[in-house]
VMD Tcl script that builds the backbone (N, CA, C; Angstrom):
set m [mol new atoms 297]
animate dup $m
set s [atomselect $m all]
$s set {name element resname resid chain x y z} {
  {N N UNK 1 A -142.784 78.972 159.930}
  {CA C UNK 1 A -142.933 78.248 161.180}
  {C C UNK 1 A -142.065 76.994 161.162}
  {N N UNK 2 A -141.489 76.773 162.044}
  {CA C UNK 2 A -140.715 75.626 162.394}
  {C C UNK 2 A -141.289 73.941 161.816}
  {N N UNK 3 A -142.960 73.843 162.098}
  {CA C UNK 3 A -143.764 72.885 162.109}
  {C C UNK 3 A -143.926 72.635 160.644}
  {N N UNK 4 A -144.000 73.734 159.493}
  {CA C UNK 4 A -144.160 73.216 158.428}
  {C C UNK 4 A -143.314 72.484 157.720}
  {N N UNK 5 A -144.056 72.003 157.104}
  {CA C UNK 5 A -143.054 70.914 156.219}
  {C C UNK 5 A -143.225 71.261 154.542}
  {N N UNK 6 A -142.382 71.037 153.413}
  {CA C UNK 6 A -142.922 70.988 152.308}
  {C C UNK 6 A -142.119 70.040 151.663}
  {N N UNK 7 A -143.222 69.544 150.856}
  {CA C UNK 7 A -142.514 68.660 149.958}
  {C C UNK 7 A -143.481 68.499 148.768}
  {N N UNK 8 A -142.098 67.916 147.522}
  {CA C UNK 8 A -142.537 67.754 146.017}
  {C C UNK 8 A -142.435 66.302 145.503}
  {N N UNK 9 A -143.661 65.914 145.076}
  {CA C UNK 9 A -144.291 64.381 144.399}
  {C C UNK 9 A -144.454 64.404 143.061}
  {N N UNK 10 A -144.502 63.426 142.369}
  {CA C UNK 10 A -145.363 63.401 141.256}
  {C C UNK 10 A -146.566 63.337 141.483}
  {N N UNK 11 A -147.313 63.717 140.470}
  {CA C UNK 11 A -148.990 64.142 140.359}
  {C C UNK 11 A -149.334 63.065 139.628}
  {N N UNK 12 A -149.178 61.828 140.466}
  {CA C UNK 12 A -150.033 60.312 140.140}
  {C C UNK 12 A -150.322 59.946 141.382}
  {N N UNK 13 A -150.733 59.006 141.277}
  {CA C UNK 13 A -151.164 57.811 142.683}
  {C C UNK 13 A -150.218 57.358 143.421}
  {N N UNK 14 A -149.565 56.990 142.810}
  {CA C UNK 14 A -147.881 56.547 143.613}
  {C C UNK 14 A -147.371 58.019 144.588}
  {N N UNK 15 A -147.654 59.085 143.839}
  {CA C UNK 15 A -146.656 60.352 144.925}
  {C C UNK 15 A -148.079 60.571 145.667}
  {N N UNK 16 A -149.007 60.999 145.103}
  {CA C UNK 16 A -150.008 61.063 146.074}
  {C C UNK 16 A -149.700 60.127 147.494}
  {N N UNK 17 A -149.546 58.880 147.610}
  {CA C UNK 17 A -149.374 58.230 148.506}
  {C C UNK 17 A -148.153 58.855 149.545}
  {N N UNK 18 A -147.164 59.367 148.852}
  {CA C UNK 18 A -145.923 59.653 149.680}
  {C C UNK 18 A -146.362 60.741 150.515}
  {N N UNK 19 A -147.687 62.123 150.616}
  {CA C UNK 19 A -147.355 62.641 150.915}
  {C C UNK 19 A -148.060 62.570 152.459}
  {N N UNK 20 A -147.674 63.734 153.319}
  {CA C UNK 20 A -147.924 63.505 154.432}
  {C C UNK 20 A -149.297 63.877 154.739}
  {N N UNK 21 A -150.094 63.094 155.792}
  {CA C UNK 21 A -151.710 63.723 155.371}
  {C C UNK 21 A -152.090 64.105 156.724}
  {N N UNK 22 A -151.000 64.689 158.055}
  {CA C UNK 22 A -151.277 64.990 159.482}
  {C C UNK 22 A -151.732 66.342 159.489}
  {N N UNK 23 A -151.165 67.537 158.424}
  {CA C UNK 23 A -151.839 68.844 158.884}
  {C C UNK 23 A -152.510 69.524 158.083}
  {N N UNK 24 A -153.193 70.439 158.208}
  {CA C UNK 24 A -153.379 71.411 157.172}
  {C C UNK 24 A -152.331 71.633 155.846}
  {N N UNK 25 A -152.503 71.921 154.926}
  {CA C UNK 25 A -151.528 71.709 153.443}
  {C C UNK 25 A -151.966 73.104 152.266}
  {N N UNK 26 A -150.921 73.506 151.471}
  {CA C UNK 26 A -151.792 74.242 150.545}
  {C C UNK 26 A -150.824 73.575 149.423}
  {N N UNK 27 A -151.741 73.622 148.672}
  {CA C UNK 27 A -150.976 72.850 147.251}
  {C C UNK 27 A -150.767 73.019 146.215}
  {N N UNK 28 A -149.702 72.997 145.308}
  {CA C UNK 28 A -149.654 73.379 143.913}
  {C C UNK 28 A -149.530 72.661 142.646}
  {N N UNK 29 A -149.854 72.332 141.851}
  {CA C UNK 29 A -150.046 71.454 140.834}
  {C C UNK 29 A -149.001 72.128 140.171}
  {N N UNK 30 A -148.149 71.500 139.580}
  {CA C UNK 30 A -147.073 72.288 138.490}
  {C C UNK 30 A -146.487 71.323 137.505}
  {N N UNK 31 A -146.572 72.362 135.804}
  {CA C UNK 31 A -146.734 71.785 134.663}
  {C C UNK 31 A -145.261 71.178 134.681}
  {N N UNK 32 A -144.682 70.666 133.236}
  {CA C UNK 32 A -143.300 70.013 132.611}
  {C C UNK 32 A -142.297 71.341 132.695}
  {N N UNK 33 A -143.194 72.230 133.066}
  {CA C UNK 33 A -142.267 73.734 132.624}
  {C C UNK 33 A -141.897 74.098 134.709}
  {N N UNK 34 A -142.242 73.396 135.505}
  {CA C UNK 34 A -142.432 73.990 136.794}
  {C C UNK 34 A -143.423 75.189 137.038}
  {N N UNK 35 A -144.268 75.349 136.031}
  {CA C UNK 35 A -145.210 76.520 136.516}
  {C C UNK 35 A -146.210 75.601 137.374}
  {N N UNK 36 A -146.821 76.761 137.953}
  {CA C UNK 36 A -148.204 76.571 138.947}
  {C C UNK 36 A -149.042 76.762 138.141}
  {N N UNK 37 A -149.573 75.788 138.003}
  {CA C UNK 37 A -150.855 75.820 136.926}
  {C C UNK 37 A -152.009 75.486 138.324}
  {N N UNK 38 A -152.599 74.956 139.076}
  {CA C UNK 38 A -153.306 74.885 139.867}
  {C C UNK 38 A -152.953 75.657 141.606}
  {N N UNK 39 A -153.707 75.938 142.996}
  {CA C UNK 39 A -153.058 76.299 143.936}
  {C C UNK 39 A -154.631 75.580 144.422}
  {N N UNK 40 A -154.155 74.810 145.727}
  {CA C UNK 40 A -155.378 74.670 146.325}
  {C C UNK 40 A -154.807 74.667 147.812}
  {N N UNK 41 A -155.868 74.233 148.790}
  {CA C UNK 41 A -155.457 74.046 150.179}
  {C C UNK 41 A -156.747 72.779 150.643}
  {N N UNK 42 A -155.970 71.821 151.493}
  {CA C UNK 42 A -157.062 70.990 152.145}
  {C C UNK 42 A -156.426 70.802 153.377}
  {N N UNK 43 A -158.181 70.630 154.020}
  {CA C UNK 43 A -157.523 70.222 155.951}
  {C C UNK 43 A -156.723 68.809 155.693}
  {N N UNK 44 A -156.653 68.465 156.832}
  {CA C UNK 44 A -155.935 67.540 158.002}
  {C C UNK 44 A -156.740 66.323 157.280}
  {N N UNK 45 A -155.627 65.344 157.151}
  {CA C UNK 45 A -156.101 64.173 156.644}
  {C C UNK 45 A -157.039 64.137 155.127}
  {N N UNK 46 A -157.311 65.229 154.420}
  {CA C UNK 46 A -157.454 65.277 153.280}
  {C C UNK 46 A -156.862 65.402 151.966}
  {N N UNK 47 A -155.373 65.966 152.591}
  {CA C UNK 47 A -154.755 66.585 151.173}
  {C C UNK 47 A -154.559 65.405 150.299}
  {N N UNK 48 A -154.222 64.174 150.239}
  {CA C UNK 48 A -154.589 62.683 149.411}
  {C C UNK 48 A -155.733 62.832 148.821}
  {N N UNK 49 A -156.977 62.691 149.698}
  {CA C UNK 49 A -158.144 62.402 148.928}
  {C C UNK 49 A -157.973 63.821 148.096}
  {N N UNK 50 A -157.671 65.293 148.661}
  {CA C UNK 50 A -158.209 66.631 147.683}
  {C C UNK 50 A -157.350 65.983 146.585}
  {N N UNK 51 A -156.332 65.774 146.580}
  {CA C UNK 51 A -155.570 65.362 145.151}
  {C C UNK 51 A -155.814 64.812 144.402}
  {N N UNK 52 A -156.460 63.675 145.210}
  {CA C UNK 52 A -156.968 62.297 143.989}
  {C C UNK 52 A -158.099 63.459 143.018}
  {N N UNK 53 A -158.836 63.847 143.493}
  {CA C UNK 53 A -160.034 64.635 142.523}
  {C C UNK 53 A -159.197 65.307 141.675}
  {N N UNK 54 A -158.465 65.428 141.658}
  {CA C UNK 54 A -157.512 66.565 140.401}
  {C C UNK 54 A -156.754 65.292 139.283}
  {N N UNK 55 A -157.182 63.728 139.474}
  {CA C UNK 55 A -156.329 63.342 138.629}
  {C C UNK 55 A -157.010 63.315 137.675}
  {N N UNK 56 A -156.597 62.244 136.379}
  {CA C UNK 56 A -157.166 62.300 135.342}
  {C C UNK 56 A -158.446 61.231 135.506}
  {N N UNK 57 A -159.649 61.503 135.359}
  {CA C UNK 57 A -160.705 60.401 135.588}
  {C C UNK 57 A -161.738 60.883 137.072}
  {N N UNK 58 A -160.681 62.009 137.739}
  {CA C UNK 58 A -161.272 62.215 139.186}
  {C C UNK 58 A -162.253 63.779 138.781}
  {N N UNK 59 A -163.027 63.996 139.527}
  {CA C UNK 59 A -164.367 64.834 139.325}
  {C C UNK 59 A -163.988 66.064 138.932}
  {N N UNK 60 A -162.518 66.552 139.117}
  {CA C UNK 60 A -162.562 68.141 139.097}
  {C C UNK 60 A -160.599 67.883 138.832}
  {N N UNK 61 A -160.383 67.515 137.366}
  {CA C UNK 61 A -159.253 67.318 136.320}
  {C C UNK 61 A -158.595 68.564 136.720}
  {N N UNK 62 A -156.732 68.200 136.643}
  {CA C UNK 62 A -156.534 69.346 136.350}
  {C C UNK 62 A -155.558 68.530 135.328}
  {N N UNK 63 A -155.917 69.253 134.137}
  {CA C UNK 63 A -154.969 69.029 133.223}
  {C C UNK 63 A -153.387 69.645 132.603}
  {N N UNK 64 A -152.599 68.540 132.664}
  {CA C UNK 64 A -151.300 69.250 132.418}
  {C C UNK 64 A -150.124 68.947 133.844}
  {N N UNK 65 A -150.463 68.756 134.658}
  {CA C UNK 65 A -150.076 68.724 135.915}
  {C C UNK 65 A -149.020 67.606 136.048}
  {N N UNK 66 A -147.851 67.422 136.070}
  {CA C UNK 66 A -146.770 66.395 136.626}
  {C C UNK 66 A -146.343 66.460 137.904}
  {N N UNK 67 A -146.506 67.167 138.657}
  {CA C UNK 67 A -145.937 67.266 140.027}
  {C C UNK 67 A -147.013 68.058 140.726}
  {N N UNK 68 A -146.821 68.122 142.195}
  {CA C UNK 68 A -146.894 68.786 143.266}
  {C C UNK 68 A -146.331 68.854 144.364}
  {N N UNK 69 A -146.659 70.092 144.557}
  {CA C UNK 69 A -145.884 70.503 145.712}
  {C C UNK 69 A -147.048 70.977 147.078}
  {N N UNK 70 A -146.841 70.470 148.297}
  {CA C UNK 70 A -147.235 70.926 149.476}
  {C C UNK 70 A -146.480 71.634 150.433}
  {N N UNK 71 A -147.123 72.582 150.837}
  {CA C UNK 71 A -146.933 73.013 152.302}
  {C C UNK 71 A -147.939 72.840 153.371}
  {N N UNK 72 A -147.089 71.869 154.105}
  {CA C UNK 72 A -148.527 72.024 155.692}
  {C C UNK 72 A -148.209 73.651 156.073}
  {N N UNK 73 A -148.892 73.347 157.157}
  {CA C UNK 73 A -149.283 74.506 157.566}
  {C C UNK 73 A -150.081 74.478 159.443}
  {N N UNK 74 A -150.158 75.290 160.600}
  {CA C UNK 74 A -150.106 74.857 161.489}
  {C C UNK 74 A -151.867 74.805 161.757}
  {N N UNK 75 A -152.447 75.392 161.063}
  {CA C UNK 75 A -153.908 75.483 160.640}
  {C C UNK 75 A -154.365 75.747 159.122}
  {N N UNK 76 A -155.623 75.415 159.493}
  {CA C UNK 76 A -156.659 75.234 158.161}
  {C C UNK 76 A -156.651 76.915 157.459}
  {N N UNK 77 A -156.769 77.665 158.730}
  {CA C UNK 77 A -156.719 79.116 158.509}
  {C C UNK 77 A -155.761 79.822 157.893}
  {N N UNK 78 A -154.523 79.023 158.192}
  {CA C UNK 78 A -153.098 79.443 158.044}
  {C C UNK 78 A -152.680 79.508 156.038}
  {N N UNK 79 A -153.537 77.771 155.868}
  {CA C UNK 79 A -153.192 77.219 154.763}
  {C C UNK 79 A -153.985 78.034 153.898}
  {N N UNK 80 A -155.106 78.418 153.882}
  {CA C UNK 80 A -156.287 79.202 153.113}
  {C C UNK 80 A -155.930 80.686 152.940}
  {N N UNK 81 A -155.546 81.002 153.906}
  {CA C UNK 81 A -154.739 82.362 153.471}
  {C C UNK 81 A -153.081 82.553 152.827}
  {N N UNK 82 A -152.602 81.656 152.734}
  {CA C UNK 82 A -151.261 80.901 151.845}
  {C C UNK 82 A -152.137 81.030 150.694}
  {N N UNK 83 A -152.718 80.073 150.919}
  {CA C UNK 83 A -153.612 79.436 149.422}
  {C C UNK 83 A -153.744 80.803 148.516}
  {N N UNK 84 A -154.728 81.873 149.140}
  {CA C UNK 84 A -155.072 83.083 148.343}
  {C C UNK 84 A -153.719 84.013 147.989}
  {N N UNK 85 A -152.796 84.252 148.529}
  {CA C UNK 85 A -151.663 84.667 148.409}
  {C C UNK 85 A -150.695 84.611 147.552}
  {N N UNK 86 A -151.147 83.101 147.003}
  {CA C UNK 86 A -150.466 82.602 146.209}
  {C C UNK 86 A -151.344 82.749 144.950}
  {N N UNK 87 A -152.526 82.549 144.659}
  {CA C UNK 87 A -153.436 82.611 143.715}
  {C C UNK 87 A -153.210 83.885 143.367}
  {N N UNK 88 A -153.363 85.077 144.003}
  {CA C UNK 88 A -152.968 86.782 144.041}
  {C C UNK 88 A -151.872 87.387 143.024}
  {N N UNK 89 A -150.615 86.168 143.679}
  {CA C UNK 89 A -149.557 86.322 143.136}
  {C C UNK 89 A -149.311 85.980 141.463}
  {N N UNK 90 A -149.347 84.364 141.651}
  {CA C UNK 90 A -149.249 83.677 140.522}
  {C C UNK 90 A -150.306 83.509 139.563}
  {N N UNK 91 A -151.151 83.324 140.070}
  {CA C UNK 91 A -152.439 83.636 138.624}
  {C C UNK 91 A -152.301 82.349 137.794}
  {N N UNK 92 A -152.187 81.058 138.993}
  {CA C UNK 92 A -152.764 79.963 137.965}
  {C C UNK 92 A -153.790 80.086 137.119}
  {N N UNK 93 A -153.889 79.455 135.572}
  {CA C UNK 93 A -154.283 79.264 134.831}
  {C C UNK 93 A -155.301 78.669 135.190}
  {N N UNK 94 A -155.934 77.353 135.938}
  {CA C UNK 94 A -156.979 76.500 136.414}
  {C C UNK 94 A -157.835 77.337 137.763}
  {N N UNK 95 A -157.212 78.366 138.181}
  {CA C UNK 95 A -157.667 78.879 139.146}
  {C C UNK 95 A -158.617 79.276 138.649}
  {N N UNK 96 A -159.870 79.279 139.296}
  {CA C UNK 96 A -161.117 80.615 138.831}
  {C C UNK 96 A -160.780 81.635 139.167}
  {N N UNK 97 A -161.268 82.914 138.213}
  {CA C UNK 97 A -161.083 84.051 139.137}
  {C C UNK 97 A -162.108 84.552 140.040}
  {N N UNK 98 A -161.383 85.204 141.667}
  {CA C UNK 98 A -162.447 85.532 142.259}
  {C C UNK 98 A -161.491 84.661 143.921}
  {N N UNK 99 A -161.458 83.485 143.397}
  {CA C UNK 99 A -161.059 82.277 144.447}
  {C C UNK 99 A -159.500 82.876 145.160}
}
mol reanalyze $m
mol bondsrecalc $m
mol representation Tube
mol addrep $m
C-alpha cells in the first residue's frame, strides 16, 4: 500500500523515540546478526509504549535485540495478519509457538 511506511531504529530509548506512532505497525526485533528474533504488531499510538516492554528492565524482555524494524500498516487487522505471516515464515526464536 502506498500509506505504509517502514522504518529501522535501534532497540533503545533513543530509536524508540524516532519512530512513528500514527498507525497500526508490525514489528521486528533483530539480533547483531540481522535475524528476527522477535515479530510483534501494536495499534495506533502504541507501537513506543509496545516496545518499551521488550527493553531490558521492561515486563516482557526480549533479549539479544539491537534494532527494529516497523511496518505501519493501514489497519490493526492489516498489521496482525502481517504479524502471523511473518511468525509462519520466520520462526522467531522469542515467538511462542501457536501465536
Amino acid at each position: 500500500m502506498a500509506d505504509e511506511k517502514s522504518k529501522t531504529v535501534n532497540f533503545n530509548e533513543e530509536g524508540l523515540e524516532k519512530l512513528p506512532n500514527d498507525k497500526p505497525a508490525v514489528y521486528k526485533i533483530l539480533n547483531t546478526q540481522g535475524e528476527n528474533i522477535y515479530t510483534g504488531s501494536a495499534k495506533r499510538a502504541r507501537i513506543q509504549e509496545r516496545l518499551q516492554e521488550h527493553l531490558s528492565g521492561g515486563p516482557d524482555p526480549i533479549r539479544g535485540g539491537v534494532k527494529v524494524q516497523i511496518q505501519q500498516k493501514s489497519s490493526i487487522a492489516e498489521a496482525e495478519k502481517t504479524e502471523k505471516n511473518i511468525i509462519s515464515r520466520t520462526k522467531p526464536k522469542f515467538n511462542k509457538l501457536g501465536k
